[in-house]
PDBQT receptor file of N, H, CA, C and O in Angstrom, charges set to zero:
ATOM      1  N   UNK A   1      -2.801   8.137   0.830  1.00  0.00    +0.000 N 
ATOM      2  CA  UNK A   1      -2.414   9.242   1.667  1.00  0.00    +0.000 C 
ATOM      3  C   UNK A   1      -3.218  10.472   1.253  1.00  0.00    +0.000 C 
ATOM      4  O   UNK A   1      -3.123  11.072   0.182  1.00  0.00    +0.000 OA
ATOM      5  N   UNK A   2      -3.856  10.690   2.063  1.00  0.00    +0.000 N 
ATOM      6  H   UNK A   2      -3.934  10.202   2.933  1.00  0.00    +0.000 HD
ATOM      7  CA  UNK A   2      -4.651  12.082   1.967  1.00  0.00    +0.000 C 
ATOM      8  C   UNK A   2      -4.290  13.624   1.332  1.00  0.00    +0.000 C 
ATOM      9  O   UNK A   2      -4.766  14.376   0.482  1.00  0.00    +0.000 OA
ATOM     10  N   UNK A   3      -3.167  13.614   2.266  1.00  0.00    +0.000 N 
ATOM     11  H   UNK A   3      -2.780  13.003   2.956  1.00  0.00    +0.000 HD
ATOM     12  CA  UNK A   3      -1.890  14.795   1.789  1.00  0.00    +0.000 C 
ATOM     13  C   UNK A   3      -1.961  14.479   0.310  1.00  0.00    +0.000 C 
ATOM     14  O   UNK A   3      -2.441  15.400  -0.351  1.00  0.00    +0.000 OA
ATOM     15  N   UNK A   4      -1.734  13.796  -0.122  1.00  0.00    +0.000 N 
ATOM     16  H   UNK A   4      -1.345  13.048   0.415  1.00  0.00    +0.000 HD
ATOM     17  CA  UNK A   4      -0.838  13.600  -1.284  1.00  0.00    +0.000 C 
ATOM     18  C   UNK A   4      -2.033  14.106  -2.584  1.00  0.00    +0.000 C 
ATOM     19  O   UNK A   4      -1.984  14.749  -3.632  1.00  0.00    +0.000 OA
ATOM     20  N   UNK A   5      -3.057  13.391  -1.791  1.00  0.00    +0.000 N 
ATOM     21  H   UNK A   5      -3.097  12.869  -0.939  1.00  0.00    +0.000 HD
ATOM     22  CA  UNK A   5      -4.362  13.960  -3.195  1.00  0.00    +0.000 C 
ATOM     23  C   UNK A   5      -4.738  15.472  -2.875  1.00  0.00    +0.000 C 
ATOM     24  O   UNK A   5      -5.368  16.121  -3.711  1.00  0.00    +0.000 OA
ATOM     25  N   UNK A   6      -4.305  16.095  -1.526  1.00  0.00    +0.000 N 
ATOM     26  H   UNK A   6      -3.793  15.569  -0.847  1.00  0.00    +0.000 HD
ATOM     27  CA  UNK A   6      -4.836  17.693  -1.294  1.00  0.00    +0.000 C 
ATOM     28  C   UNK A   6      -3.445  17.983  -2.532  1.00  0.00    +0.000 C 
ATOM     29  O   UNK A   6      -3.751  18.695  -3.489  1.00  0.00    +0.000 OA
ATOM     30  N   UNK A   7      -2.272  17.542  -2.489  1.00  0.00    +0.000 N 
ATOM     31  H   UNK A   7      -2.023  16.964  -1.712  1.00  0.00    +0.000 HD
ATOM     32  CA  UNK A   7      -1.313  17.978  -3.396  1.00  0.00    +0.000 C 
ATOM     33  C   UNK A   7      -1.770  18.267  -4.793  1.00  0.00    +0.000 C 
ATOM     34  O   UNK A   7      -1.756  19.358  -5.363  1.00  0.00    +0.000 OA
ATOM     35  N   UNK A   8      -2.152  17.183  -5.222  1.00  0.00    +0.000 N 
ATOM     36  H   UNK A   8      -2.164  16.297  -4.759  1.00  0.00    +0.000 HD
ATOM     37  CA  UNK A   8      -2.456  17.113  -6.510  1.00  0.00    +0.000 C 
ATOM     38  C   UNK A   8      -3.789  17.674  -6.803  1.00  0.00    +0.000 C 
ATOM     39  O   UNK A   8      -4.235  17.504  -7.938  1.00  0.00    +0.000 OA
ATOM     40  N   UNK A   9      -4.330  18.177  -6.123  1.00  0.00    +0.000 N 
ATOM     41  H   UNK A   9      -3.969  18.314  -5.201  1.00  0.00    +0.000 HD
ATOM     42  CA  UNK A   9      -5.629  19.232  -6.384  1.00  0.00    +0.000 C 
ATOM     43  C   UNK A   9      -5.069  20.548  -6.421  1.00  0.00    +0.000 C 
ATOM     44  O   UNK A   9      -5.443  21.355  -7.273  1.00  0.00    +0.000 OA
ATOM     45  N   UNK A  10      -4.272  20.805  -5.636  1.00  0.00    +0.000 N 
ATOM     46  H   UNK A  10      -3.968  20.150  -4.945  1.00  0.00    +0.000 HD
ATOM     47  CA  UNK A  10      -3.527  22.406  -5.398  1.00  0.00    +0.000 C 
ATOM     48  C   UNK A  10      -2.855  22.672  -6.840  1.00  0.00    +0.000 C 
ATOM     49  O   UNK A  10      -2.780  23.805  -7.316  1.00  0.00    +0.000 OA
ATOM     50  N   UNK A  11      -2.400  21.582  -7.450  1.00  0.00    +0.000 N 
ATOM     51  H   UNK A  11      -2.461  20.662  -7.063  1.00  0.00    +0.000 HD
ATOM     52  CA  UNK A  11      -1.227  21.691  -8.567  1.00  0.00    +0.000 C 
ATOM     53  C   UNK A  11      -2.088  21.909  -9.989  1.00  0.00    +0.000 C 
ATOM     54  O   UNK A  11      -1.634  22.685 -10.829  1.00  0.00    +0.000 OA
ATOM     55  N   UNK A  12      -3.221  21.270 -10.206  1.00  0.00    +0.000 N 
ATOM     56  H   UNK A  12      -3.590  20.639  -9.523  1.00  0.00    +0.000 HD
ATOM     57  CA  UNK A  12      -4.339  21.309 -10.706  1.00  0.00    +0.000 C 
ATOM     58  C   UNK A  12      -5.038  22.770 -10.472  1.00  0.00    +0.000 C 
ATOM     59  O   UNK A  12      -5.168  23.396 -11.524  1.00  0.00    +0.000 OA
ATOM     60  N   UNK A  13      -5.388  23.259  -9.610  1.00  0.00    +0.000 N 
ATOM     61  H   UNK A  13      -5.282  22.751  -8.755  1.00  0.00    +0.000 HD
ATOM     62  CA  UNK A  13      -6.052  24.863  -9.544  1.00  0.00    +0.000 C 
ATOM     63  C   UNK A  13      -5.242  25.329 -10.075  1.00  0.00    +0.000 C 
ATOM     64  O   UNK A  13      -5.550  25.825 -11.159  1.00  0.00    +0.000 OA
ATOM     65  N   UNK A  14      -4.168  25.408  -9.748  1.00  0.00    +0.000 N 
ATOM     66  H   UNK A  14      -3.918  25.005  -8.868  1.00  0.00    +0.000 HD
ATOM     67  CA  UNK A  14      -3.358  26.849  -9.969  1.00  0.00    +0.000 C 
ATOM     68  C   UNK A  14      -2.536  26.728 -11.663  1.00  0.00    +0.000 C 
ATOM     69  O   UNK A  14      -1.490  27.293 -11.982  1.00  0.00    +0.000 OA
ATOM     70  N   UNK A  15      -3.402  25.811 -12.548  1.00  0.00    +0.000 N 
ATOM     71  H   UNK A  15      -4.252  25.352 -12.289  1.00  0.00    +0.000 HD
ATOM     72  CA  UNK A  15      -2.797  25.936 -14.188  1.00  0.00    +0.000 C 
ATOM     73  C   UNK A  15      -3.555  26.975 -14.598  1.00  0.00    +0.000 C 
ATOM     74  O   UNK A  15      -2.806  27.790 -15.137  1.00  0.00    +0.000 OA
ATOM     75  N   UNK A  16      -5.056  27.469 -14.607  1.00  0.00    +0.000 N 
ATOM     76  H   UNK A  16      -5.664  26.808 -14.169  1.00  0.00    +0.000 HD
ATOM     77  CA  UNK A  16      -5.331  28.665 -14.846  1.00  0.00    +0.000 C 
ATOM     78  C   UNK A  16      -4.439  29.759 -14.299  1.00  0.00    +0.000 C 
ATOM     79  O   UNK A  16      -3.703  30.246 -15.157  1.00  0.00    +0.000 OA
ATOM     80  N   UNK A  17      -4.352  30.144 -13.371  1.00  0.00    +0.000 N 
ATOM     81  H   UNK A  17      -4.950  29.748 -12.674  1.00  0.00    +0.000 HD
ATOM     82  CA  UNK A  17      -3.789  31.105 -12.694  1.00  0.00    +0.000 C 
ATOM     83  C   UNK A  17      -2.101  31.309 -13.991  1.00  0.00    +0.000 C 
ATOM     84  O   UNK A  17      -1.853  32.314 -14.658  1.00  0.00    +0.000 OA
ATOM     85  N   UNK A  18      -1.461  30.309 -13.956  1.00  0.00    +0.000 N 
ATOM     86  H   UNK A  18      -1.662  29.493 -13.414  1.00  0.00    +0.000 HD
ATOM     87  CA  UNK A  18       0.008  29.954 -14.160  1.00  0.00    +0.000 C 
ATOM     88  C   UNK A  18      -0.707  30.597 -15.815  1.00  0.00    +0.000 C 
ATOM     89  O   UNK A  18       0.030  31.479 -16.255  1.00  0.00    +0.000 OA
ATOM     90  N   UNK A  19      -1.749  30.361 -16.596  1.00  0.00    +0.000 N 
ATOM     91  H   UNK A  19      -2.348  29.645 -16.238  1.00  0.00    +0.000 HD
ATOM     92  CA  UNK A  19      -1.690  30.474 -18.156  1.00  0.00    +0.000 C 
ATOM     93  C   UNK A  19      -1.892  31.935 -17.706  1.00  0.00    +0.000 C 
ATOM     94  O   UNK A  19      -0.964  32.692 -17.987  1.00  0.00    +0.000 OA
ATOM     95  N   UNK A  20      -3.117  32.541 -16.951  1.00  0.00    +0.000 N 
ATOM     96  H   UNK A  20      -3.871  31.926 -16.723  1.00  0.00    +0.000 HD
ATOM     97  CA  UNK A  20      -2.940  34.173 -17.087  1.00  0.00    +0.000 C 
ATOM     98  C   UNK A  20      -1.551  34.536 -16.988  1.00  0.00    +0.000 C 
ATOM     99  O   UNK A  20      -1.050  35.240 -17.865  1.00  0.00    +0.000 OA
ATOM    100  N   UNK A  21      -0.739  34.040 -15.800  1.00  0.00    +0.000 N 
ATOM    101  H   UNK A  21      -1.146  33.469 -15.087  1.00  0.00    +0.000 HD
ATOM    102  CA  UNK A  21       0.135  34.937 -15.285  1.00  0.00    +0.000 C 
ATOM    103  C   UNK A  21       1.288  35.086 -16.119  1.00  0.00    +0.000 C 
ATOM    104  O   UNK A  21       2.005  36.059 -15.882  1.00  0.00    +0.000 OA
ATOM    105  N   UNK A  22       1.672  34.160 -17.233  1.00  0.00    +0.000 N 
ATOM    106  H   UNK A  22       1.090  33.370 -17.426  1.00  0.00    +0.000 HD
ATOM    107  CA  UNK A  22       2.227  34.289 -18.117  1.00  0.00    +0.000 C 
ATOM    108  C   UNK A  22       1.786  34.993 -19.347  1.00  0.00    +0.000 C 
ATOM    109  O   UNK A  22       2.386  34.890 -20.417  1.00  0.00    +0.000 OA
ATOM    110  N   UNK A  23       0.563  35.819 -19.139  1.00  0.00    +0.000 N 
ATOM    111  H   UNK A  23       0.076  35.903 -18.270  1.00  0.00    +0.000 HD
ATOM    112  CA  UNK A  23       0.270  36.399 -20.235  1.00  0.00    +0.000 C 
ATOM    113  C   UNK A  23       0.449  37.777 -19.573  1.00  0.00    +0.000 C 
ATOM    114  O   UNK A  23       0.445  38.728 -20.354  1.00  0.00    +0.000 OA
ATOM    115  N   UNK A  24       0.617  38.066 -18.158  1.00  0.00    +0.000 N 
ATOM    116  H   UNK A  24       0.620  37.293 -17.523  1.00  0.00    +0.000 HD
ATOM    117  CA  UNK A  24       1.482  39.399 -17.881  1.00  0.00    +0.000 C 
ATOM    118  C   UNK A  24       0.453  39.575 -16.833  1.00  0.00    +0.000 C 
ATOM    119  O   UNK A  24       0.901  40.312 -15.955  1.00  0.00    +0.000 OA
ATOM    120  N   UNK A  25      -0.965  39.114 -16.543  1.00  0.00    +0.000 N 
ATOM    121  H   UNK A  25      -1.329  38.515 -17.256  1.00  0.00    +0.000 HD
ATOM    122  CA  UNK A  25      -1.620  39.143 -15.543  1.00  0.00    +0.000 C 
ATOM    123  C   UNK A  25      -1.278  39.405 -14.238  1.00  0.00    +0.000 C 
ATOM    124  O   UNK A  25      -1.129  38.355 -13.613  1.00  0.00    +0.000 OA
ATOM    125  N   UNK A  26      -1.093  40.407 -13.575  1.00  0.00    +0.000 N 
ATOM    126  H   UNK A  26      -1.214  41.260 -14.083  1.00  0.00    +0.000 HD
ATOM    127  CA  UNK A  26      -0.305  40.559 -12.336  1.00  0.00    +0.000 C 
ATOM    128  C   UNK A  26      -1.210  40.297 -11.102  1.00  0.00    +0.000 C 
ATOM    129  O   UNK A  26      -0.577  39.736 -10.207  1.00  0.00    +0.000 OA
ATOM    130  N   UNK A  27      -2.165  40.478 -10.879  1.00  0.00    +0.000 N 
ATOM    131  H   UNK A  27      -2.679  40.933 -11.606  1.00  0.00    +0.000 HD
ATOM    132  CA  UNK A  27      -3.052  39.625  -9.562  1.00  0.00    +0.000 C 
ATOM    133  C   UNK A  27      -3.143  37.942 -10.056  1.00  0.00    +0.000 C 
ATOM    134  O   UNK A  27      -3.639  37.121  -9.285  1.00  0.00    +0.000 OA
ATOM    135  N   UNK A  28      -2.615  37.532 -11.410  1.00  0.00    +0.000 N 
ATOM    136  H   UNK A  28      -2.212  38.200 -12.036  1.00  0.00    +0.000 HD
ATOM    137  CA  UNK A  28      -2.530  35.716 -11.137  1.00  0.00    +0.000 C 
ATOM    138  C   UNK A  28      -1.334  35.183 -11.067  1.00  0.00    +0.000 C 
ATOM    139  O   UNK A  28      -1.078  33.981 -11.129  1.00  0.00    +0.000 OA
ATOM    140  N   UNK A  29      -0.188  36.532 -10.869  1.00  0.00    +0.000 N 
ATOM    141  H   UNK A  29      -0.396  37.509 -10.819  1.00  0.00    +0.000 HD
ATOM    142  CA  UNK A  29       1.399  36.676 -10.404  1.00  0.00    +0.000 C 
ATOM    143  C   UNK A  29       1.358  35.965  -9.214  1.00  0.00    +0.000 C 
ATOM    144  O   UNK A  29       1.917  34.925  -8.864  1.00  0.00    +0.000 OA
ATOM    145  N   UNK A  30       0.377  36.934  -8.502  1.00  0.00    +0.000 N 
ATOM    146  H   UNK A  30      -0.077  37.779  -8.786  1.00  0.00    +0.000 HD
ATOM    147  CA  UNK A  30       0.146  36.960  -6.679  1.00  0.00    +0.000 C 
ATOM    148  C   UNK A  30      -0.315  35.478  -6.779  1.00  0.00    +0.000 C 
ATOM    149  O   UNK A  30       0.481  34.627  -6.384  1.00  0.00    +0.000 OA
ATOM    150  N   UNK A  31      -1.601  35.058  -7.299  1.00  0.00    +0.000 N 
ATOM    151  H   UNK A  31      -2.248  35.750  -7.619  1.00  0.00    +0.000 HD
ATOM    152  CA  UNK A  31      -2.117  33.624  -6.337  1.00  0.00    +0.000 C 
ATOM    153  C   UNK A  31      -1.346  32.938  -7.017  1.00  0.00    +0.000 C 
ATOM    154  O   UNK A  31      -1.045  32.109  -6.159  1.00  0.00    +0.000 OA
ATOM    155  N   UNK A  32      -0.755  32.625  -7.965  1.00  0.00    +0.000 N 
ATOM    156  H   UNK A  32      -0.999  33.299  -8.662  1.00  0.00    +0.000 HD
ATOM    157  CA  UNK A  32       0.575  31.542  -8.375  1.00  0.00    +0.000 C 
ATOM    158  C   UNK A  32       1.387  31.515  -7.029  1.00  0.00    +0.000 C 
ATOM    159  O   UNK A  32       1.264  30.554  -6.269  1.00  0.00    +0.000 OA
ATOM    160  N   UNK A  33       2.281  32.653  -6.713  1.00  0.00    +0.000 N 
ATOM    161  H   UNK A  33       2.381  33.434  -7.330  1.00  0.00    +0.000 HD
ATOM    162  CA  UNK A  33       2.732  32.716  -5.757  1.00  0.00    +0.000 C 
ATOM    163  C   UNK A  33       2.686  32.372  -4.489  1.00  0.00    +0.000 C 
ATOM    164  O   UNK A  33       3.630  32.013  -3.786  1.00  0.00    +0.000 OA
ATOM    165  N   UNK A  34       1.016  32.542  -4.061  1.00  0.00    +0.000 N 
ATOM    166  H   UNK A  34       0.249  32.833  -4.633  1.00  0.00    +0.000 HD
ATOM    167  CA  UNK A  34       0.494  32.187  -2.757  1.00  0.00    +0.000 C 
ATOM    168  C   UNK A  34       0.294  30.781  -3.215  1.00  0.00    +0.000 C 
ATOM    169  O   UNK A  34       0.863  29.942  -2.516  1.00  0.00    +0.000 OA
ATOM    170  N   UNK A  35      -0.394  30.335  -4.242  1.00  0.00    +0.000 N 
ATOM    171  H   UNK A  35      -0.856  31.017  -4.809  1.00  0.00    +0.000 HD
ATOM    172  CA  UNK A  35      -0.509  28.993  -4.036  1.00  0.00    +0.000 C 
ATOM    173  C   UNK A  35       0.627  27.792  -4.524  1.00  0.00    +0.000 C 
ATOM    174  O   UNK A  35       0.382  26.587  -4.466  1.00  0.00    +0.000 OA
ATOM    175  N   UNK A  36       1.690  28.275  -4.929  1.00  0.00    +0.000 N 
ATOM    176  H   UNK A  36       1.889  29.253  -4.976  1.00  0.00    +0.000 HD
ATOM    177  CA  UNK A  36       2.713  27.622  -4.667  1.00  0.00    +0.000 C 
ATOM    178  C   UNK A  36       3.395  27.772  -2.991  1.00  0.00    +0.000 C 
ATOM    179  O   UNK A  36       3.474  26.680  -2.428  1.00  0.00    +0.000 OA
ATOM    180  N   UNK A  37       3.664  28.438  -2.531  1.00  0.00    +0.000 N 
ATOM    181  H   UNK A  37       3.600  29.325  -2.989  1.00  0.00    +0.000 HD
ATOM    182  CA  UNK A  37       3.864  28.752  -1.522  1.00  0.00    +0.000 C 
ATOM    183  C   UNK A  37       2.776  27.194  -0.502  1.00  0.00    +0.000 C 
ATOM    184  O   UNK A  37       3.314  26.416   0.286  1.00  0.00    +0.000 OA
ATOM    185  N   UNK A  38       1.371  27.176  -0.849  1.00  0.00    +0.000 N 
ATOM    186  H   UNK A  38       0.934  27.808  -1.489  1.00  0.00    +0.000 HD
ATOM    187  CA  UNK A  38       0.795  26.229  -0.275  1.00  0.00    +0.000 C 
ATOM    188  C   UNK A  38       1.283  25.104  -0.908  1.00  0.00    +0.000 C 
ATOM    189  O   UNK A  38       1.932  24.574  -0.006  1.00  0.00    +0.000 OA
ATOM    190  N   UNK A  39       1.392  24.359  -1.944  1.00  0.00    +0.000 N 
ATOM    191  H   UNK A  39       0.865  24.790  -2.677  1.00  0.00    +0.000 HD
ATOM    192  CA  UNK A  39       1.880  23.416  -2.448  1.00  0.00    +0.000 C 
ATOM    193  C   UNK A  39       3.518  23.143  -2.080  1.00  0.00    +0.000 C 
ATOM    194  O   UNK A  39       4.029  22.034  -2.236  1.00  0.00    +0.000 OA
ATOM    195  N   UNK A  40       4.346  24.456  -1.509  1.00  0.00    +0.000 N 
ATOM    196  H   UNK A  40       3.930  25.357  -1.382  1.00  0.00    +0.000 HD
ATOM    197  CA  UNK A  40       5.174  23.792  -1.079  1.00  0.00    +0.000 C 
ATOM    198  C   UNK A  40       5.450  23.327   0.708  1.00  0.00    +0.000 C 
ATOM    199  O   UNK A  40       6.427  22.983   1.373  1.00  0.00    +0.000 OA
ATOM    200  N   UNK A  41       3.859  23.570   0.993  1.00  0.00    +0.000 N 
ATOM    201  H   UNK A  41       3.065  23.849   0.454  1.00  0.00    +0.000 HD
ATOM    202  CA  UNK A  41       4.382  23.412   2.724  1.00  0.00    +0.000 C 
ATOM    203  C   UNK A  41       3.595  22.002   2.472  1.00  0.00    +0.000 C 
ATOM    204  O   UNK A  41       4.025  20.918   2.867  1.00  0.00    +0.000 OA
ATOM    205  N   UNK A  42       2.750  22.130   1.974  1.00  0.00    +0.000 N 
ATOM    206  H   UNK A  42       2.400  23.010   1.653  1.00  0.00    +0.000 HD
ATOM    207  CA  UNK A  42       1.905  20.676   2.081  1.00  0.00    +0.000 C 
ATOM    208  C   UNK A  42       3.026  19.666   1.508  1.00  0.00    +0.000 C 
ATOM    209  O   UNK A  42       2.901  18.559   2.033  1.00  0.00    +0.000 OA
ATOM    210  N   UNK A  43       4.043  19.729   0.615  1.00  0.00    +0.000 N 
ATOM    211  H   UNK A  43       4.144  20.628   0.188  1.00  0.00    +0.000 HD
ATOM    212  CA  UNK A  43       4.371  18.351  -0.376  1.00  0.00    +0.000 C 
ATOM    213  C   UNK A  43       5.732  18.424   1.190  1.00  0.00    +0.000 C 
ATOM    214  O   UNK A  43       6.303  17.383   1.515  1.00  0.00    +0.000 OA
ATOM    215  N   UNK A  44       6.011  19.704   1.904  1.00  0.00    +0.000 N 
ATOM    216  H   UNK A  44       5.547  20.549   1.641  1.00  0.00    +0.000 HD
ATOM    217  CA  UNK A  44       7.199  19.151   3.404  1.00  0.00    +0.000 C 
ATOM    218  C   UNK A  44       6.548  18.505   4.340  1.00  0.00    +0.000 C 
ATOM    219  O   UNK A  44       7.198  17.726   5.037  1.00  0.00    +0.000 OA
ATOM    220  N   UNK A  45       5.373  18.639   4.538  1.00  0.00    +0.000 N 
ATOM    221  H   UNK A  45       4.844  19.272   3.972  1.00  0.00    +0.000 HD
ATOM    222  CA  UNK A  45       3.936  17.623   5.535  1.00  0.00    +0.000 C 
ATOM    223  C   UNK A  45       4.202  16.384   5.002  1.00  0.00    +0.000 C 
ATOM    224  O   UNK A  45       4.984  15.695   5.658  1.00  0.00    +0.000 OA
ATOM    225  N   UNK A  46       3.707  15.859   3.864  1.00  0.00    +0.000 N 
ATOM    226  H   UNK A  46       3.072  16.418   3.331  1.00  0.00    +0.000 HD
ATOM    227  CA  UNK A  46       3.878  14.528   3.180  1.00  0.00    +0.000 C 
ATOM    228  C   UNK A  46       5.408  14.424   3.373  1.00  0.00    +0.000 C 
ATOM    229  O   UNK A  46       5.689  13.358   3.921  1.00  0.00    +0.000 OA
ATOM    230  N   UNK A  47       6.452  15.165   3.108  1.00  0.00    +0.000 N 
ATOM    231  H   UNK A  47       6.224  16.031   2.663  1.00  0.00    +0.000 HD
ATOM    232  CA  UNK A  47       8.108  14.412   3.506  1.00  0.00    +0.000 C 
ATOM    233  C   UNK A  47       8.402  14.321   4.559  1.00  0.00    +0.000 C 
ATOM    234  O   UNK A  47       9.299  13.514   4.802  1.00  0.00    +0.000 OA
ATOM    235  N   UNK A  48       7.723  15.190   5.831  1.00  0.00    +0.000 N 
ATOM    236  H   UNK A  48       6.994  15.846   5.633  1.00  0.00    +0.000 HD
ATOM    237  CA  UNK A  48       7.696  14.320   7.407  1.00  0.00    +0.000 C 
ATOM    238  C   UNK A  48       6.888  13.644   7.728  1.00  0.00    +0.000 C 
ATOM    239  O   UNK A  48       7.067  13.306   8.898  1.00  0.00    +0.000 OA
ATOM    240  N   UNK A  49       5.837  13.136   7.207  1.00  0.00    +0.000 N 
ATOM    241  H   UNK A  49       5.691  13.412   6.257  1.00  0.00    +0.000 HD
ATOM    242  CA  UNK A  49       4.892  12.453   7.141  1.00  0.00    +0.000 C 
ATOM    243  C   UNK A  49       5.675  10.304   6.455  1.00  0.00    +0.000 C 
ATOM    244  O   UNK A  49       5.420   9.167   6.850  1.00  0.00    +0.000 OA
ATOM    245  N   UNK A  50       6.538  10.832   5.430  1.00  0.00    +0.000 N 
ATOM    246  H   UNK A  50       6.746  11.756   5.110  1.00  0.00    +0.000 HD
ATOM    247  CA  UNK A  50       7.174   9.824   4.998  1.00  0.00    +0.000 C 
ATOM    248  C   UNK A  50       8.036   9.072   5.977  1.00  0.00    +0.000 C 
ATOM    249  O   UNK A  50       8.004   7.911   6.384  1.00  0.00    +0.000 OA
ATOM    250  N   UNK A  51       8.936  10.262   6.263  1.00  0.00    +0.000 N 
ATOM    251  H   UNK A  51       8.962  11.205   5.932  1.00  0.00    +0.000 HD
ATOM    252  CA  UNK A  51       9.849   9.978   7.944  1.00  0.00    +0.000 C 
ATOM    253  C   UNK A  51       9.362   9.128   8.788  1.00  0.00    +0.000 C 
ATOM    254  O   UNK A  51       9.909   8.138   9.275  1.00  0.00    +0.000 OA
ATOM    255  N   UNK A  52       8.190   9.588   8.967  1.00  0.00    +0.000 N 
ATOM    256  H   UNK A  52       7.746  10.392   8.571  1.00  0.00    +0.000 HD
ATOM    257  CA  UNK A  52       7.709   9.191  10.255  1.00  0.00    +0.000 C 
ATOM    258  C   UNK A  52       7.335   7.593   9.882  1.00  0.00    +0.000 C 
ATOM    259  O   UNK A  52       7.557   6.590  10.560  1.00  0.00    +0.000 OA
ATOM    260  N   UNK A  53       6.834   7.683   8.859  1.00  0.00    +0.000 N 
ATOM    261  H   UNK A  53       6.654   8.498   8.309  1.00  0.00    +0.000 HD
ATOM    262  CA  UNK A  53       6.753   5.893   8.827  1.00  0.00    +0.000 C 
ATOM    263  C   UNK A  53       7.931   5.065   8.603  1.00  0.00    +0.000 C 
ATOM    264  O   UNK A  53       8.099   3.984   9.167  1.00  0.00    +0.000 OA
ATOM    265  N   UNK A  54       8.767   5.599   7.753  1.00  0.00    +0.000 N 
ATOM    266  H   UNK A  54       8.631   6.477   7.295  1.00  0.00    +0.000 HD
ATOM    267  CA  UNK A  54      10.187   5.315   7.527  1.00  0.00    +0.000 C 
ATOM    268  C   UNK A  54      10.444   4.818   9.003  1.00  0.00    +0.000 C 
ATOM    269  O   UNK A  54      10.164   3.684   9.390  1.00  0.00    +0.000 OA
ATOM    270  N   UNK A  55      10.930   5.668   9.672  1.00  0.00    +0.000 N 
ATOM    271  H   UNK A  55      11.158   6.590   9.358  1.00  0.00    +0.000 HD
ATOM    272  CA  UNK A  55      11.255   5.364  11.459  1.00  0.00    +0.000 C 
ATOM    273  C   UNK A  55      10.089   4.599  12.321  1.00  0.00    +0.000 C 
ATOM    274  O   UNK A  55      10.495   4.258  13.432  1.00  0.00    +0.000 OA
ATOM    275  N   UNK A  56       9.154   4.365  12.132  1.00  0.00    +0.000 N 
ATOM    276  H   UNK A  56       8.824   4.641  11.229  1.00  0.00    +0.000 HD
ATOM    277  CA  UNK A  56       8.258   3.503  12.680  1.00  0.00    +0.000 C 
ATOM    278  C   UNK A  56       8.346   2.290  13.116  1.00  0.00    +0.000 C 
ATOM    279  O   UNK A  56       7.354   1.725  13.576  1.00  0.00    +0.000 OA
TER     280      UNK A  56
């Protein structure tokens, strides 16, 4: 499933971001944010994506 490896690339970028932003970094606050925000619409794509074969 395609989805599923764009997932696991998104989750992968954003560990830099996640080590600044815990060091108080406030613009790697923001793209943590934005890119969780993407990691969580993509991993609801892959759970209607599941559905849909489920019901198939």
């Amino acid at each position: 499933m395609q989805e599923y490896e764009q997932l696991k690339q998104l989750v992968e970028e954003v560990d830099d971001d996640i080590k600044k932003a815990e060091g108080g970094n406030k613009a790697a606050q923001t793209r943590v944010r934005k890119q969780m925000q993407d990691v969580k619409n993509l991993a609801q794509d892959i759970r209607k994506k599941c559905l849909e074969l489920r019901d198939a």
